[in-house]
C-alpha positions in Angstrom: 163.2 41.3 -46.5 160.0 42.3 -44.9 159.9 40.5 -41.3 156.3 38.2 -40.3 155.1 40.6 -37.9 155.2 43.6 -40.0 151.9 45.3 -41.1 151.1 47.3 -43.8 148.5 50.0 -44.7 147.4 49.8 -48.4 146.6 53.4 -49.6 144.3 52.9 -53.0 142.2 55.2 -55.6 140.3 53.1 -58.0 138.3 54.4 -60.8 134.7 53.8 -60.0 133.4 52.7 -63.6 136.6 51.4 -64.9 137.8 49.6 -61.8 141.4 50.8 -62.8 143.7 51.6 -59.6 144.6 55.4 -60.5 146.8 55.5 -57.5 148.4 53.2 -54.8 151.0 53.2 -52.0 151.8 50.7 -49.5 153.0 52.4 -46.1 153.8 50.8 -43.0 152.0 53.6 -41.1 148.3 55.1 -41.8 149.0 58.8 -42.3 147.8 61.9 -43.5 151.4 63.0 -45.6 151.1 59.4 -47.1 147.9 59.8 -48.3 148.4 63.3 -49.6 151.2 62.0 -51.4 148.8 59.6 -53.6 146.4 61.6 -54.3 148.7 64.2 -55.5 150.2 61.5 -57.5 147.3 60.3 -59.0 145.5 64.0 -60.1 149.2 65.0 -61.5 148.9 61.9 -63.6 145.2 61.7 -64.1 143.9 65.2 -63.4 141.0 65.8 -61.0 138.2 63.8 -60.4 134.6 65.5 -60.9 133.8 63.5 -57.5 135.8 62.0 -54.9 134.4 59.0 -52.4 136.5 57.8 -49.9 136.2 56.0 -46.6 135.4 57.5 -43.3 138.9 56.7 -41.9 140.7 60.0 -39.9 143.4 60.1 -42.5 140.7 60.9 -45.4 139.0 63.5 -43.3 141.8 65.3 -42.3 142.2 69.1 -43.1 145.4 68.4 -44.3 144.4 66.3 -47.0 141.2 68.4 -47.8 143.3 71.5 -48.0 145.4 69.5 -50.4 
């Protein structure tokens, strides 16, 4: 299993009225492929949103994510 001193990064798209998770991933390593990955995930499933928040990490304002 997992060892103590492992740490995660917790990738999640929540619906903002509904609270429902759309889309998750749990990574050991905050990157922009992971993130690309659920969010092309979760518009496959969900289709795309009208608007998209997100924090100001480097991961969610990466070109590669916004040319996505």
């Amino acid at each position: 299993g997992p060892r103590i001193q492992d740490r995660y990064k917790l990738y999640l798209a929540i619906d903002v009225f509904s609270r429902y998770p759309v889309a998750w991933r749990i990574e050991y390593t905050e990157d922009r492929k992971s993130a690309v990955a659920m969010f092309t995930d979760a518009i496959a499933t969900h289709g795309a949103p009208t608007v998209l928040h997100a924090d100001n990490g480097a991961v969610m304002r990466s070109h590669t994510l916004i040319d996505a």
